[in-house]
N, C-alpha and C positions, 0 to 999 in steps of 0.2 A: 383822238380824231384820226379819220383814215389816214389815206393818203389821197385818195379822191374826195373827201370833203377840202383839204386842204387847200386841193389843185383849184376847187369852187371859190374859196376864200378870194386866194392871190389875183384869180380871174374876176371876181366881184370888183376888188381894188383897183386893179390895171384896168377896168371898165370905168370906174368912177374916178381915176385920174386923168383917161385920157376924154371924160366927157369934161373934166374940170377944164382942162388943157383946148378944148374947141377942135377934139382930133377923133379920128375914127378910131374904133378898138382896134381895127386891121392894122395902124398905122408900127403896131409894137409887137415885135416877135416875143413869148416867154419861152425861155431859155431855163427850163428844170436842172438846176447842176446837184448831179446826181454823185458824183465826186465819192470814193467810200462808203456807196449804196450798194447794197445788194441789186442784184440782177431782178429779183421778184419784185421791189419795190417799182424798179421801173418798169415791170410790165404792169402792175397796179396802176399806175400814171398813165402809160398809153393805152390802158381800158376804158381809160376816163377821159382820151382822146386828148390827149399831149402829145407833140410829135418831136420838139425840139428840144433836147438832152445837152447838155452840157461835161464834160471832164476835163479835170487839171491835168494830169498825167498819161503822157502818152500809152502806156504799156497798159494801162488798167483801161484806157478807151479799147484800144487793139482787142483786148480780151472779151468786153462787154461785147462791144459790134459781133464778133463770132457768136458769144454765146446769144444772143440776141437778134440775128440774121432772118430770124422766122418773121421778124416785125415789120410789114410793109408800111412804107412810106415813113422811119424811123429816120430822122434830122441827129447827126450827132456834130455837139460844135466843140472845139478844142478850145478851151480857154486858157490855160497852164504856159507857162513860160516850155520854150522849147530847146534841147540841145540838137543839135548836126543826127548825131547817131540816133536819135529816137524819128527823127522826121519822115520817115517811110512808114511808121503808122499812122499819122495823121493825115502824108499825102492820100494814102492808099482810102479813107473810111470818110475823112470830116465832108462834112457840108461848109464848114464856116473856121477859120484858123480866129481866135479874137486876140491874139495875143505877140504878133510883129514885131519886133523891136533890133533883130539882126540881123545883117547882108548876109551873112555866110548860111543862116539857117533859109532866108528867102530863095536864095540862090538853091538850096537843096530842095527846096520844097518846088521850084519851079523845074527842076532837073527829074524830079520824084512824081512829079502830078501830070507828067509829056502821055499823049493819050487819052486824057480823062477830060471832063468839065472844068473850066479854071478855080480855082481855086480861090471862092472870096475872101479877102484878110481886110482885118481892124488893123490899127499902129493902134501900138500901145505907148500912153504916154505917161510918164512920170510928173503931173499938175506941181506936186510940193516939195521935187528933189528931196522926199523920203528914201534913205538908206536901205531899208526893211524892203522896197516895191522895186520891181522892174520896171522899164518902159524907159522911153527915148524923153530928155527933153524938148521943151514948145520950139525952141531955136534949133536943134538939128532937124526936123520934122522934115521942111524942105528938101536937104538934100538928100534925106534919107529917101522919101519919095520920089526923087527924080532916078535915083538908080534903080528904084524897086519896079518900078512904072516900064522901067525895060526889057524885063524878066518875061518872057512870056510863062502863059498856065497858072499867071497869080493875078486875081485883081483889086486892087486895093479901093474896097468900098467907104471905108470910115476909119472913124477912129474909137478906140478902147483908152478910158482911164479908174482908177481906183483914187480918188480925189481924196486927202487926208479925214482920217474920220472922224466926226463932229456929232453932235445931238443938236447943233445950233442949226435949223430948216435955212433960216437966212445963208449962212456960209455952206449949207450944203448947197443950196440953188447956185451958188456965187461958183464955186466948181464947176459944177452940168453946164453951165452957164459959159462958163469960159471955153471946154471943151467944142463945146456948139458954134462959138466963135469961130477956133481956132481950123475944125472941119470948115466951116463956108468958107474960111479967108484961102485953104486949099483944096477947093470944089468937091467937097467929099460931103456925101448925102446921110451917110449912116452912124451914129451913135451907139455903141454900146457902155451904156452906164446901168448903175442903179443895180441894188443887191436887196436882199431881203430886207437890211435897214433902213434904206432912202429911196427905192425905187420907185416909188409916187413921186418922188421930189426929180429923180431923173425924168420919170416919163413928162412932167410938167415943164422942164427945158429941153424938149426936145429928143430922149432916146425912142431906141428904134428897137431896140433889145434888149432886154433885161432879165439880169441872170437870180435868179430864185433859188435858193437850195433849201435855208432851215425850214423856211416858213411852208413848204413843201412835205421834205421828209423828215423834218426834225431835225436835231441836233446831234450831230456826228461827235461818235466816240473818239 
């Protein structure tokens, strides 16, 4: 399969979850994470009229965005945990940071983005105090918000989780579910959940984003 049939697939899906769901297709960004893609792959993808790219790693986004500069109206979102020293190429390129979880790195990215559109950011949170995942726990969320909310050039839209991984739909819903809470209980509109494995079951509690990679370009070497 191409990578524009693929792109047909995932978009078939995300039409038929969010008609399951009583929501408009508009209501869900797809988020191609193109992560350890080739450069031609994604221009495969934006022939086929995808516009929103995803990358884990700051340096490998930096690189793409240049070699891919010819691509009008090309959305790149940073999903990848962040360090201090990398955050000048995320300030300088992303459309969307999904991956918040430190004062120090916020503070640079609010210092790094002066001049430009603010900068939308997810909190990324840690649902199952898993070792292996980044992200903030549910209980620091507050105060991490109220100092991040001060920051000018950053605005803190939603929240981002990777909720423990399951084949069980019930306990995957019970995740997206909790997340969706936890956003309303602190006024926060947007969602980004759901991967190539559950991302009907996020779009079904409510994301707003969803990040697609194999089911897209296949499976990385």
């Amino acid at each position: 399969m191409s990578v524009a049939d693929n792109l047909a697939r995932v978009r078939e899906r995300v039409a038929k979850a969010c008609a399951s769901a009583g929501r408009p297709e508009s209501s869900v960004t797809l988020v191609a994470v193109s992560k350890l893609k080739p450069a031609a792959l994604i221009r495969e993808a934006y022939a086929a009229g995808q516009r929103d790219f995803g990358e884990n790693y700051a340096q490998e986004l930096r690189d793409k965005a240049e070699e891919l500069k010819d691509l009008d109206g090309l959305r790149w979102h940073a999903i990848g945990s962040l360090q201090t020293n990398k955050v000048k190429y995320v300030a300088r390129v992303a459309h969307a940071f999904h991956a918040l979880e430190r004062l120090d790195v916020a503070a640079e990215l609010s210092k790094r983005r002066a001049g430009a559109a603010p900068l939308p950011c997810y909190v990324e949170l840690n649902l199952g105090g898993e070792d292996t995942k980044h992200g903030l726990t549910p209980d620091a969320l507050g105060g991490f918000l109220s100092q991040v909310r001060e920051l000018p050039n950053l605005q803190v839209v939603g929240l981002m989780a990777l909720p423990p991984p399951t084949d069980d739909v019930a306990r995957m819903r019970e995740g997206f579910a909790r997340l969706r809470e936890l956003a309303a209980a602190h006024a926060l509109a947007a969602l980004s959940m759901g991967t190539t494995h559950d991302f009907e079951q996020a779009i079904l509690e409510g994301a707003t984003a969803v990040r697609v990679g194999t089911a897209i370009f296949g499976e990385r070497a």
